[in-house]
C-alpha positions in Angstrom: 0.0 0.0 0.0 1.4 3.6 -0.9 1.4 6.4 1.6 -1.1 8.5 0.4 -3.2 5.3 0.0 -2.0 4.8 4.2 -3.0 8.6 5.1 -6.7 8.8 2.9 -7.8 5.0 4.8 -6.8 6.7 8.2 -8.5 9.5 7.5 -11.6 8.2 6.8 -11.1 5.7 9.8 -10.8 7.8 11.9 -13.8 10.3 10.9 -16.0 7.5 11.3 -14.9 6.6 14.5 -15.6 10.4 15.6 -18.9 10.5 13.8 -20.1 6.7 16.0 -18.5 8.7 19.2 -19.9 12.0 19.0 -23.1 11.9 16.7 -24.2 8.5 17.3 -22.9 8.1 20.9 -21.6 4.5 20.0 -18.1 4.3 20.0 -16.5 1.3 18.2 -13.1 1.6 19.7 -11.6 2.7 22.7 -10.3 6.2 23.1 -6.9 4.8 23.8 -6.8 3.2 20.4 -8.4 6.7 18.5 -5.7 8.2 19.5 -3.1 6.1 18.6 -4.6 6.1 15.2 -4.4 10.2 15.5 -1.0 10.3 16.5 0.0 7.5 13.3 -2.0 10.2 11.2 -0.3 13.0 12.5 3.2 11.3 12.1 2.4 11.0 8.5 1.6 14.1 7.4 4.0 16.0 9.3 6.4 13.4 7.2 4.8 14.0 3.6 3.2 17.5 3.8 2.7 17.1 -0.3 -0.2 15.3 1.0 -1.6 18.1 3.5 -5.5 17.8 3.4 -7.2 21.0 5.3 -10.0 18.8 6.8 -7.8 16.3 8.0 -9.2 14.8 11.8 -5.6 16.3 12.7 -7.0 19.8 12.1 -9.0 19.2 15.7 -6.5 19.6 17.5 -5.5 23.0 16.7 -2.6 25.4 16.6 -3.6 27.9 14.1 -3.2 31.3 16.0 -5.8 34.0 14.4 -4.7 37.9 15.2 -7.4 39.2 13.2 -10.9 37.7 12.1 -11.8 38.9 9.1 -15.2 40.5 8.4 -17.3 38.2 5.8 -20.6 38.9 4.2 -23.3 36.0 4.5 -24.6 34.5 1.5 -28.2 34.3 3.3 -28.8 36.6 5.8 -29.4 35.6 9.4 -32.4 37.3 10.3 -32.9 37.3 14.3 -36.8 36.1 15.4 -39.9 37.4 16.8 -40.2 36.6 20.6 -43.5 35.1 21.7 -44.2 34.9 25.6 -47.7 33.6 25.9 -50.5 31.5 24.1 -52.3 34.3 23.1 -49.2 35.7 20.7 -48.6 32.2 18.9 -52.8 32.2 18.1 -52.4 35.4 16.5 -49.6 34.4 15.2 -51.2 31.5 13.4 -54.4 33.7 12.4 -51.3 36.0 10.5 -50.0 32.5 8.4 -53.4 31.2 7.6 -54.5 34.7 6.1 -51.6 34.7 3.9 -51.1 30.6 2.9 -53.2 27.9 2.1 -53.7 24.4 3.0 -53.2 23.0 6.0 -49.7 24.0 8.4 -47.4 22.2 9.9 -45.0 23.0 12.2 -41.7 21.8 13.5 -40.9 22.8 17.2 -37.2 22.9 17.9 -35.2 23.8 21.6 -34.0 27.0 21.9 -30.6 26.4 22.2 -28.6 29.3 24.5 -25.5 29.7 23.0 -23.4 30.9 19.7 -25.1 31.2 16.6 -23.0 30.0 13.5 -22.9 29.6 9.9 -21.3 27.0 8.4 -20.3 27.1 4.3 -19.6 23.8 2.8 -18.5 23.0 -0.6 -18.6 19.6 -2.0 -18.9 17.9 0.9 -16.0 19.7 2.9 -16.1 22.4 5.3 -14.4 25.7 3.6 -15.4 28.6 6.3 -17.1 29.4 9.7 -18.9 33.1 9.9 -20.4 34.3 13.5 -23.9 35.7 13.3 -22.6 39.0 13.5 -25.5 41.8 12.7 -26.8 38.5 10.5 -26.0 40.6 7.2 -21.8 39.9 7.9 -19.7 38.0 10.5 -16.2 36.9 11.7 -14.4 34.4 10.1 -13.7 31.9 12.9 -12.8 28.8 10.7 -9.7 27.7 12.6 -11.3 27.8 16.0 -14.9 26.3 14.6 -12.5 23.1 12.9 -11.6 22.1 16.5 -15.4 20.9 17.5 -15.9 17.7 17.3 -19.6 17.7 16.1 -18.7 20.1 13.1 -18.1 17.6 10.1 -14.7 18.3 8.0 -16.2 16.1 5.4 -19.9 15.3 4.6 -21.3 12.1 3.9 -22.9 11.5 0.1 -25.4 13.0 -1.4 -25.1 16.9 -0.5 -25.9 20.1 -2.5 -22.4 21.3 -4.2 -22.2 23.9 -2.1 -24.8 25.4 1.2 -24.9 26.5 4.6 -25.7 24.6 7.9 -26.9 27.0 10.4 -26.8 25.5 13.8 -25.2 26.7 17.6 -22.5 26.5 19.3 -23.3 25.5 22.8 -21.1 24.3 25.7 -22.8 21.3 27.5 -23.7 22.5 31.5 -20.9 19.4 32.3 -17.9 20.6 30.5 -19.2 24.4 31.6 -18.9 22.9 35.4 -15.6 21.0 35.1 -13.9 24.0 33.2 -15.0 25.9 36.7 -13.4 23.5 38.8 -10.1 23.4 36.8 -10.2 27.2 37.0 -10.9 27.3 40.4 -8.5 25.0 42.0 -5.8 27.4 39.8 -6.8 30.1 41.7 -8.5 31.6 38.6 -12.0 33.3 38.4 -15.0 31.0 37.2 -16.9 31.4 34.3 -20.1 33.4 34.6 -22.2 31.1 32.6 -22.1 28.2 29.2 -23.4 31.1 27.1 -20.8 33.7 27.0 -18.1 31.0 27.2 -19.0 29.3 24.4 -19.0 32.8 22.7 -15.7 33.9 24.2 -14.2 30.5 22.9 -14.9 31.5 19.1 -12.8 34.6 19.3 -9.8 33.0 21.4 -6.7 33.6 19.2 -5.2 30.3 19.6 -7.4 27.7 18.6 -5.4 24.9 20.3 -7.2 26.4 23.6 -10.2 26.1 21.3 -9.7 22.5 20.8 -9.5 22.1 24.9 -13.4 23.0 25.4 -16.2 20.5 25.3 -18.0 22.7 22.5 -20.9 21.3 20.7 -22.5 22.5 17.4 -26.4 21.5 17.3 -27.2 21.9 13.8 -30.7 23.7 13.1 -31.3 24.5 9.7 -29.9 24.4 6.0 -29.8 27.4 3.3 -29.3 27.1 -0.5 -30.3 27.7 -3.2 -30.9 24.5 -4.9 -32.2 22.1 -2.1 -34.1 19.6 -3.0 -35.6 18.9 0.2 -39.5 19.7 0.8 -39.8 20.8 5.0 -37.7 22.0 7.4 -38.5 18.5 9.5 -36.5 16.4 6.1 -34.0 19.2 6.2 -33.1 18.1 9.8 -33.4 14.2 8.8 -30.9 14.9 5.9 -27.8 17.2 7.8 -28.0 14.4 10.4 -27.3 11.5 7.5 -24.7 14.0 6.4 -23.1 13.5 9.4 -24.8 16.6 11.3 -25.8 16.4 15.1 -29.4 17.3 15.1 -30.8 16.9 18.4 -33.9 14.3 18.6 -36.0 16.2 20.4 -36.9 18.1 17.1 -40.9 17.3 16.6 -43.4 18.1 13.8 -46.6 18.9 15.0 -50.3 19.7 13.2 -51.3 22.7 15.0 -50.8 25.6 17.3 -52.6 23.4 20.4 -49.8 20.2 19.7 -47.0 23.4 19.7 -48.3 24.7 23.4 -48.2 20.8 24.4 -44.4 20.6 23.7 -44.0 24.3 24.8 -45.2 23.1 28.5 -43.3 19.3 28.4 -40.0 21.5 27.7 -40.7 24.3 30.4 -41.1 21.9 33.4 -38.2 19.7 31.6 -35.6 21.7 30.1 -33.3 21.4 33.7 -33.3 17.8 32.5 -30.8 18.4 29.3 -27.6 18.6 29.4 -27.4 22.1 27.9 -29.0 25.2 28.8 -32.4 26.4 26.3 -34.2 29.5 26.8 -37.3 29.0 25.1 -38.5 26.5 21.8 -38.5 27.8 18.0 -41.5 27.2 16.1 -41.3 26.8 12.5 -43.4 26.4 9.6 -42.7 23.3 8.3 -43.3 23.2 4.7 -40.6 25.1 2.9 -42.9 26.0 0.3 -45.3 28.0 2.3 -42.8 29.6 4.6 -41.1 31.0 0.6 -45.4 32.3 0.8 -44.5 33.9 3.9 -41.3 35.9 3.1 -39.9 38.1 5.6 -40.4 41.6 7.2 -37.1 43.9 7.5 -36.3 41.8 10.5 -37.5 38.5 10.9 -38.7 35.4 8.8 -43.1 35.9 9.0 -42.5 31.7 9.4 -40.5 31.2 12.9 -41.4 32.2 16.3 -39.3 32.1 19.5 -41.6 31.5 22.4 -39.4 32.6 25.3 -39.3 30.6 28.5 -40.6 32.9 31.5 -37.8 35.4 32.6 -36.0 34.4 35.8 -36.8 37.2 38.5 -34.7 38.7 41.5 -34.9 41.3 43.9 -32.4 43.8 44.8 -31.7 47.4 46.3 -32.0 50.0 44.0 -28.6 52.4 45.0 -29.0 55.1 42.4 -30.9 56.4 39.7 -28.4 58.0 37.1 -29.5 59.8 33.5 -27.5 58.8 30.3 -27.4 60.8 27.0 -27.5 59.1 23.9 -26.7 59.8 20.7 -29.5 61.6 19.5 -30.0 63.8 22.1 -32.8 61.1 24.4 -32.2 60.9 27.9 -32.3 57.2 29.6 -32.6 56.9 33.3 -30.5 54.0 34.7 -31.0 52.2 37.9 -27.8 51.1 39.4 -28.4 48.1 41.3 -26.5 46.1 44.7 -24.9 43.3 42.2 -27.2 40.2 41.8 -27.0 36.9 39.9 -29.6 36.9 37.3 -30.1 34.2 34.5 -26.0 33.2 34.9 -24.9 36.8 34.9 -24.2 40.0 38.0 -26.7 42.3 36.8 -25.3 46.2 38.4 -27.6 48.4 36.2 -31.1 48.5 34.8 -32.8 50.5 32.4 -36.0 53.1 33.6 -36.6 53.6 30.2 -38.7 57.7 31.0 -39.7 59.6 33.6 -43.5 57.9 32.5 -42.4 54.4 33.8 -40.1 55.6 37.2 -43.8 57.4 37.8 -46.2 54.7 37.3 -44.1 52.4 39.3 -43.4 54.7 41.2 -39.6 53.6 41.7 -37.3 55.2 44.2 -33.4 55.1 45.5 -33.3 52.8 48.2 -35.7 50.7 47.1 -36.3 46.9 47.0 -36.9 46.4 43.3 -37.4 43.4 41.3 -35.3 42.7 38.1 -35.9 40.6 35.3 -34.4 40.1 32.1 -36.6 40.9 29.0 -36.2 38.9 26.5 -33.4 37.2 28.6 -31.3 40.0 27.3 -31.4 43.4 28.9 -32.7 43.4 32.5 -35.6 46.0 33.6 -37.0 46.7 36.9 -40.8 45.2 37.0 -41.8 46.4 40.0 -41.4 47.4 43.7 -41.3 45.9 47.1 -42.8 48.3 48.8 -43.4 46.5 52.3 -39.4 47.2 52.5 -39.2 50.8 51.6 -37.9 53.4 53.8 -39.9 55.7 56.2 -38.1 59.0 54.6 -38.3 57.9 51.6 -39.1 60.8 48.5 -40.6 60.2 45.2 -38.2 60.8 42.6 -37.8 64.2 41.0 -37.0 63.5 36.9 -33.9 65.8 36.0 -34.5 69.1 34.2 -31.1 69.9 33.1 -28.4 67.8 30.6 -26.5 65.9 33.0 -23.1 66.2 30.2 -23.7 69.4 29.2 -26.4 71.4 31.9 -28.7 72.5 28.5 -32.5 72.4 30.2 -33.9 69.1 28.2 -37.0 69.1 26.1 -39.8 66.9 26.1 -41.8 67.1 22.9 -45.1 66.2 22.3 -46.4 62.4 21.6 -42.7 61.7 23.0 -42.0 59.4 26.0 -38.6 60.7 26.2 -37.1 63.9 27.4 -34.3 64.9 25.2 -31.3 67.7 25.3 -31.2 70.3 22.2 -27.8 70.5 22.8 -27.0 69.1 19.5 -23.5 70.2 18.0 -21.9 70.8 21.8 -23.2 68.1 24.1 -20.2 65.6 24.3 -22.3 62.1 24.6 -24.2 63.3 21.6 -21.0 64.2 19.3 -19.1 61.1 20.4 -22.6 58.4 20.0 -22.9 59.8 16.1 -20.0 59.3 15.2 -19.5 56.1 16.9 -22.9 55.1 15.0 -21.2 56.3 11.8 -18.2 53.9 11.9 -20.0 51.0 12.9 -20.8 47.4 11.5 -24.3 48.3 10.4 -23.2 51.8 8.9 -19.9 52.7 7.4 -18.4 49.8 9.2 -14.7 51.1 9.5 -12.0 48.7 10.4 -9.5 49.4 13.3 -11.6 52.4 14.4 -13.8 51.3 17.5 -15.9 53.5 20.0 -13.2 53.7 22.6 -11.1 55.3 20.0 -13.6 57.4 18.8 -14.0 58.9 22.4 -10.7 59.4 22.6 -10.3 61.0 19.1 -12.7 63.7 20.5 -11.2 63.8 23.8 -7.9 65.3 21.8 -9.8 67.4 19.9 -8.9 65.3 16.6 -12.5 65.4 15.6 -15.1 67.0 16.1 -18.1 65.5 14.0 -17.4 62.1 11.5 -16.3 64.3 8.6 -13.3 64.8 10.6 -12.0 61.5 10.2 -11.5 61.7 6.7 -8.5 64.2 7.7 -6.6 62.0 10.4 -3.1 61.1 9.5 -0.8 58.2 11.1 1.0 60.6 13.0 -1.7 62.0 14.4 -2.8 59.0 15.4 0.3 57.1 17.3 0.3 58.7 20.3 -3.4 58.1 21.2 -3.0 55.4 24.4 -3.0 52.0 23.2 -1.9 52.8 19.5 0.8 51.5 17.8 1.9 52.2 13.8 0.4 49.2 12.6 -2.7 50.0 14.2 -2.5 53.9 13.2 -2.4 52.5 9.8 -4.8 50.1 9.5 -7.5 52.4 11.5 -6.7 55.3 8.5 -6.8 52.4 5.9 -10.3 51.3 7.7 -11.7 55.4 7.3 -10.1 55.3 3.5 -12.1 52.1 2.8 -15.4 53.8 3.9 -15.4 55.7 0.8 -17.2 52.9 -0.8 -19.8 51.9 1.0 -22.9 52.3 -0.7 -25.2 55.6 -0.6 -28.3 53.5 1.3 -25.7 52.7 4.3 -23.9 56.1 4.2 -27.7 57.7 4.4 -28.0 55.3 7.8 -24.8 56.1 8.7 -25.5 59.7 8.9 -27.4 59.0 12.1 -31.2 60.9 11.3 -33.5 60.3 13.8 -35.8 57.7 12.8 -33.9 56.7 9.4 -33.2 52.9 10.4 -31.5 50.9 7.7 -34.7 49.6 6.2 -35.8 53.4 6.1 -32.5 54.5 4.6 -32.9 51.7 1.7 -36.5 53.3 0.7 -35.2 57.3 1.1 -32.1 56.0 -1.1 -33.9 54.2 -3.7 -36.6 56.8 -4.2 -34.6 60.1 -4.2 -31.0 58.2 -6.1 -28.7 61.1 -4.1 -28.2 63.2 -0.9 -28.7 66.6 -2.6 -32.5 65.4 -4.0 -33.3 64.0 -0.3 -31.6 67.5 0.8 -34.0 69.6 -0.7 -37.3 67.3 -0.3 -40.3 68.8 1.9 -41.9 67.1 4.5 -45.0 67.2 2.0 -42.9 65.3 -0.3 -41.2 62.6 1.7 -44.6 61.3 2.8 -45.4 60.5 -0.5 -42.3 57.9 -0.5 -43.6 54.3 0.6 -43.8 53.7 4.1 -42.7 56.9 5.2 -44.9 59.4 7.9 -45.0 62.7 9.4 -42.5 61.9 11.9 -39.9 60.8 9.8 -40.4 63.4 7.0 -40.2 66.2 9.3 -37.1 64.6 11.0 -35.4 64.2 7.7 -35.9 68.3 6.9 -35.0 69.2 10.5 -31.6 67.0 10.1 -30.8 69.2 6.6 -32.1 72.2 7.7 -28.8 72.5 10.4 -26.6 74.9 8.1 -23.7 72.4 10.4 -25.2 69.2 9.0 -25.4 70.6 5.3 -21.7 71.9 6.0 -20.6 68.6 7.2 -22.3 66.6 3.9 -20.7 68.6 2.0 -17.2 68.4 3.5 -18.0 64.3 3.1 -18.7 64.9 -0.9 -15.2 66.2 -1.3 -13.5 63.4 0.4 -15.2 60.8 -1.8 -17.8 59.0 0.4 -20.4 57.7 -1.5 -23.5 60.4 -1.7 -25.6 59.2 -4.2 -26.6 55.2 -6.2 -24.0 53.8 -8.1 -24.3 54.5 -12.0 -24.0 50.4 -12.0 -27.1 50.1 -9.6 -29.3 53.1 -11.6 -28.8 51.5 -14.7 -30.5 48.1 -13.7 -33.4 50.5 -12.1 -36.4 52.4 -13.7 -39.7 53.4 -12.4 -41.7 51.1 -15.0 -43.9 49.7 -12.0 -44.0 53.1 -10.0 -47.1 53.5 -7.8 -48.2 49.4 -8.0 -48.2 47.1 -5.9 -47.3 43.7 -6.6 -48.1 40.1 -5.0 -46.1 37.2 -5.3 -47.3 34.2 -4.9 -46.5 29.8 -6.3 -43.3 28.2 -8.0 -41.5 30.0 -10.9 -39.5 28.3 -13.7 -37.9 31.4 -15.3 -36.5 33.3 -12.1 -36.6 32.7 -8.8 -39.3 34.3 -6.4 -36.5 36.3 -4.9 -35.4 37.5 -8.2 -38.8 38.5 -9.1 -39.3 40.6 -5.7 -36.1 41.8 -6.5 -37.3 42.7 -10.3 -40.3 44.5 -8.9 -38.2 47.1 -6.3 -36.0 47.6 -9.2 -38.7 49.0 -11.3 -40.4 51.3 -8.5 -43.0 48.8 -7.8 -43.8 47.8 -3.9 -44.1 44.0 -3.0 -46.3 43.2 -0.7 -47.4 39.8 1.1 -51.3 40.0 0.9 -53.7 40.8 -1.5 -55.7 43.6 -0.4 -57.7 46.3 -2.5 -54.5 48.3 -3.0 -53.1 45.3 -5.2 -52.4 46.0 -8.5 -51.6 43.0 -9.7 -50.6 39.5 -8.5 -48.0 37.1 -10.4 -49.0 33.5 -10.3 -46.8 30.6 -10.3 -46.9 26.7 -10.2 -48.8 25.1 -7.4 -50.5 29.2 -6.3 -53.2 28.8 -3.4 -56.8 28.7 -4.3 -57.9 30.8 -1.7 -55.3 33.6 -2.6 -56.7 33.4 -6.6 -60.1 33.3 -5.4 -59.6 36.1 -3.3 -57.7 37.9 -5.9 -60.4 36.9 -8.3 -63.1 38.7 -6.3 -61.3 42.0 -5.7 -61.3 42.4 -9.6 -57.4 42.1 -9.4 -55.5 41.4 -12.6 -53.4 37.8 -12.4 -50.3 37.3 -14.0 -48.6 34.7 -15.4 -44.4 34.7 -14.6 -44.2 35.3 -18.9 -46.9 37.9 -19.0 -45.2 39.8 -15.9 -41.8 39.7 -17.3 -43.4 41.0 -21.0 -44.9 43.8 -18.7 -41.3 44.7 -18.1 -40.0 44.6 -21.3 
């Protein structure tokens, strides 16, 4: 037998040995014997590199050491999911499918798993990279560190797609979490607060040899491509676990919303028996086909639900109430809190939201207050124990003034929150813009993080993000903590930004109320900043999906002769103000004022390429039909109901040919 013939059989060996131990909890051999394979393996290669393979089993044990993680975009977004916290949300929720698909739903209930989410890209059959959620548009590249889990296959069983994404979690199993204290303890080191954020921390960890030393666990959830040729999301977990996938059993498919709140309760009085933490269940649609119906608002799939487990709740003193300035000006009161465990982590602050909540509950310093986490995420004070309060006790008296800047706050009408007008000389304010300029979401500028930012304006370097298309290297060194290569890289990272495209640049800018999905519609319809510049509030409420509020936000932000100064500053350096000549000549206002739904199987495009067509010719898509349909375009296998319906309303029906001659 030849040596590659030698290396290739112990290869495969010794994958299968790891997918019987890990995935099928049925090892064949002892670990003694695994690892003498390993080490026969290793011997090999390190002996004929010629025949390096980067999915090796070798690979598992790490070594690759990872200064910086690279920034990758996602080939299928990771949208987050609507929470659900009580029976009465999923019915609704339900009422909201049925209106829009027909025939009968499934659903498939999954564990909320409480961990890392990851994406994993493979290519026939082997595993090329490993992207973090990240803002679910891009992620870090943490392929090195991912390779060192055992339950993440470097090479698929047969019959996969030639190239799609697992989506799963990284968890670390309450066990290993427990054992990992002890070791830390008995060295005199401080424990781990909780599985969660470890498993987090672990992906980031620079070596990924002390990657390889933690009992992580990837528990595989769902599959993305764009030639599947599965039917459900229930096969779709059958298939990644036959390609060699750990899909935890406990997955069910259920026939309606009744059968979902049965496995909803099993799970909440028996979740304490797994052995990994879960926060809630996922409920999906099942058939892939109707949840492609469904679609997706600007956040979240219209097909999943989480249904959060109840929050755990604590009580605590209440020390101080403090006021925080953000970056538009809103004032948040903040409870600092006598440090308590909550849901695995010391909870010291808590958000009051407005002076309208501190007054209804009528919260107080020195007070015994219950906290809970919302959402398990950011904690909030629910109420308060007022058989403990003080005798001298006094009702809290909301601030008048800035607390950065002393500027007597506004409150303005319909608004919960008080606000300071302080605008151009109120240091939180300043700082928070343009720390929401540079971020991931926005301009997303390398090297250049919010610490630096406050220290940037700290030194008078900048005053406003315009500035930062004027900061040198040398300029830059002797901030604290800031060497050349990081100088260089962080005026690189600000250089780079000059391409970003005019929809992010418009978020970027940091108008009140102009979210990204917001952004995308003011870009689309007015093509550059000086059109949107010169719009009236009359005007912008004609744009699709934008009101009062926001129109008259948008003038107020243009009418500052500092703002217009500062737009114009960021013209001359090059950032991108207006959509690309590339973009504006694959865009015409062909289907302006019509709406459009979509709904079947298409042969000629894909039902994302026709939404896509649609918004590239002005018109709106929406996801029912309703009298303000102009047309619908019909594919293979459309629901009765929805023709019928359309059919009634008087609404023309299109085939995919006759839309796409509408086009032309």
């Amino acid at each position: 037998m030849d040596i590659k013939s030698k290396i290739e059989i112990l290869r495969d060996e010794l994958r299968q040995h790891n997918y019987n131990y890990y995935i099928l909890d049925n090892p064949t051999i002892s670990d003694y014997e695994f690892d003498i394979k390993l080490k026969e393996l290793q011997a090999l290669e390190e002996k004929y590199p010629e025949f390096f393979d980067a999915n090796s089993p070798t690979q598992r044990v790490g070594g690759t050491i990872t200064k910086n993680f690279n920034a990758v975009v996602h080939d299928f977004r990771m949208y987050s999911l609507d929470n659900s916290y009580s029976k009465e949300d999923l019915l609704d929720w339900e009422i909201r499918i049925k209106k829009m698909v027909d025939g009968e739903v499934q659903y498939t209930c999954e564990l909320k798993y409480d961990g890392a989410s990851m994406n994993l890209t493979y290519e026939n059959g082997k595993l090329v990279r490993a992207v973090t959620r990240g803002d679910g548009v891009r992620g870090d590249e943490v392929t090195a560190n991912v390779k060192t889990i055992n339950t993440v296959p470097l090479q698929l069983n047969s019959d996969y797609p030639d190239r799609f994404d697992i989506r799963g979690e990284i968890i670390l199993p309450i066990e290993g979490f427990l054992k990992m204290n002890e070791e830390r303890i008995e060295n005199d080191e401080e424990p781990y607060r909780n599985p969660r954020n470890t498993a987090s921390g672990s992906l980031k960890l620079q070596d990924s040899a002390e990657v390889a030393k933690r009992p992580l666990e990837f528990l595989m959830y769902s599959i993305k491509s764009n030639n599947l040729s599965i039917q459900s999301q229930f096969e779709g977990l059958d298939k990644a676990r036959s390609w060699g996938f750990k899909v935890p059993q406990e997955a069910k498919l259920v026939n309606s919303i009744d059968e979902v709140i049965d496995y909803i309760n099993y799970w909440d009085e028996h979740r304490f028996d797994l052995p990994y933490e879960i926060d809630g269940v996922v409920i999906k649609v099942n058939s892939l086909y109707q949840q492609d119906e469904l679609g997706f608002t600007a956040k979240a799939p219209r097909w999943a639900m989480a249904y959060k487990f109840k929050a755990e709740r604590v009580s605590t003193k209440l020390n101080e109430i403090t006021y925080q300035v953000g970056r538009t000006g809103a004032i948040t009161p903040v409870a600092n809190l006598e440090p308590v465990q909550l849901a695995g982590t010391i909870v010291k602050r808590a958000s009051l939201h407005n002076a309208d909540q501190i007054e209804k509950l009528d919260i107080r310093e020195g007070d015994e207050v219950y906290v809970e986490k919302g959402g398990e995420i950011i904690p909030k004070i629910i109420a308060v124990d007022l058989s403990k309060r003080p005798s001298d006790s006094k009702p809290t008296k909301y601030i008048t003034n800035c607390p950065e800047c002393d500027t007597e706050l506004v409150r303005l009408e319909g608004e919960a929150k008080h606000y300071c007008p302080n605008y151009n000389g109120c240091p939180p304010q300043v700082i928070g813009r343009i720390q929401h300029y540079i971020s991931r979401k926005a301009m997303d500028i390398e090297g250049l993080g919010g610490e630096t930012v406050a220290l940037l304006v700290h030194e008078g370097l900048i005053s406003n993000y315009s500035d930062l298309y004027e900061l040198t290297v040398e300029q830059v060194i002797p901030l604290e903590r800031m060497a050349e290569k990081s100088a260089e890289n962080l005026v690189q990272g600000i250089m780079a930004s000059k391409q970003i495209p005019f929809e992010r640049v418009l978020f970027a800018l940091g108008i009140r109320y102009v979210g990204e999905t917001v952004a995308k519609k003011l870009a689309k319809h007015y093509k550059s900043i000086d059109a949107l510049m010169f719009a009236s509030t009359l005007d912008l409420v004609t744009v699709d999906e934008i009101g009062e509020r926001i129109a008259e936000s948008v003038v107020d932000f243009f009418s500052s002769e500092e703002n217009r100064t500062i737009i114009e500053r960021l013209k001359s350096f090059g950032v991108q103000l207006e959509i690309s000549a590339e973009k504006l000549a694959n865009q015409t206002d062909k289907l302006k004022g019509q709406t459009f739904v979509v709904s079947g199987v298409f042969e000629t495009v894909s039902r994302t390429e026709l939404k896509k067509l649609i918004e590239d010719n002005g018109g709106k898509v929406s996801s029912s039909i309703s009298s303000k349909t102009s047309y619908v375009v019909a594919g293979d296998k459309m629901g009765p109901s929805k023709r019928t319906k359309a059919e009634n309303l008087n609404i023309s029906i299109l085939t995919e040919q006759e839309f796409l001659e509408l086009l032309r």
